[in-house]
N, C-alpha and C positions, 0 to 999 in steps of 0.2 A: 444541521439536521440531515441532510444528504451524505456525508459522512456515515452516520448509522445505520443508516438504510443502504448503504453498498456495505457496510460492517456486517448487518444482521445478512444479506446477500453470500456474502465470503462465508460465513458459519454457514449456511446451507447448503452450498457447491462443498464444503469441508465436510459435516453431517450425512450428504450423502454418497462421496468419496470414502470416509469410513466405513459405510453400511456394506457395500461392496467385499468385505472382508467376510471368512467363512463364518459358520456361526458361533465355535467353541473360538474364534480370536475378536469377537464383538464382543464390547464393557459397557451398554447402553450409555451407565453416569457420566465413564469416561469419556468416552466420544463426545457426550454436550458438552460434558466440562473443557475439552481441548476446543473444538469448534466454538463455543460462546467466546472463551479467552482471544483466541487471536481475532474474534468478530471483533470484539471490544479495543484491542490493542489497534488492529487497522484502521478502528472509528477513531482511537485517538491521533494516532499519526498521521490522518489526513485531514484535521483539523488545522485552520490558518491561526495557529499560535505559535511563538520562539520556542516554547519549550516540545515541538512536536517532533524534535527531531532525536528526542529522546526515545518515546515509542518507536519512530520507525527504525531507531540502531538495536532495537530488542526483535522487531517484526520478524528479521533477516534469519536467525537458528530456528525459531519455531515452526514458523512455514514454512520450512526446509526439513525439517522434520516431519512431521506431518506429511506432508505431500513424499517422503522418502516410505514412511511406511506404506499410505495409500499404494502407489505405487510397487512395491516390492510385495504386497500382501493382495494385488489380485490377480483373478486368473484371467486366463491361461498366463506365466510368472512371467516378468518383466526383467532381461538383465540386467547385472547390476549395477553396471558402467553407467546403462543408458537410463537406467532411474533415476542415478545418481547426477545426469548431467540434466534431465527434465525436471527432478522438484529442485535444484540449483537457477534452473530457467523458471519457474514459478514463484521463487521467493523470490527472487531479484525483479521481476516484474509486480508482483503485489508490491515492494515497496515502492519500486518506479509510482507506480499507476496510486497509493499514497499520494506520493510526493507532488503528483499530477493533481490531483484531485485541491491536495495543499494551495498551489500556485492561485488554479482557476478559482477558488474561494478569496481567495488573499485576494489577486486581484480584481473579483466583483464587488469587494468592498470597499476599495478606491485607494488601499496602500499599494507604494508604489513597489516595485517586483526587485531592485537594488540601486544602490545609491550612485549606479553610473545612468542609467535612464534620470535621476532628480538633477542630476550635473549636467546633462545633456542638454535637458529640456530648458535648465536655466540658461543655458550657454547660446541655444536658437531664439530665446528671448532676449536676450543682449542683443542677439544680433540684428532682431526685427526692429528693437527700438535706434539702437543707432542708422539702420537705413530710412528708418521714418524722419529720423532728424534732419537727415541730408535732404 
């Protein structure tokens, strides 16, 4: 549920990043329809499921798009390099922070985070019971 709620979150920092734009370059439809899509796409990919790392390899051109037009489309005009390396610095962070979101749910639900922490922990318990034995 927290997932959707920073999803619908992203679509509103998005929604109103497009509004910013003059008023003959504003598509009201369009603008929800980009803004809800990647709300939705980010709720999926920070989702603690295997298959969520599907979403977040999709997340990466969309919100880089997006945030390139935001940026290049307001004023006073933003160059292009430096738009170019800010919505590059904002997709790669919305996935990061995904990915973040992924973890901290997966591990509040008591699966373990990869299979060298499950080797580890069996390996300190080996070790605890052979010094008990001694």
């Amino acid at each position: 549920m927290f997932q959707f709620i920073l999803g619908a979150g992203l679509a509103a920092f998005i929604l109103g990043g497009l509004s910013e734009r003059t008023i003959e370059q504003q598509q009201p439809l369009t603008d929800l329809g980009q803004a809800a899509a990647l709300g939705i796409i980010f709720a999926l990919s920070a989702g603690a499921r295997r298959w969520a790392i599907l979403p977040r390899f999709v997340l990466v051109l969309p919100s880089f798009l997006i945030f390139l037009t935001i940026l290049t489309d307001r004023r006073p005009p933003m160059p292009f390099f430096v738009a170019f390396l800010v919505a590059g610095f904002y997709a790669l962070f919305i996935t990061a922070f995904a990915t973040a979101v992924a973890d901290r749910t997966r591990q509040g639900i008591g699966e373990p985070k990869s299979t060298e922490e499950t080797g580890s922990s069996a390996q300190q318990g080996g070790e605890r019971r052979s010094v008990g034995r001694l």
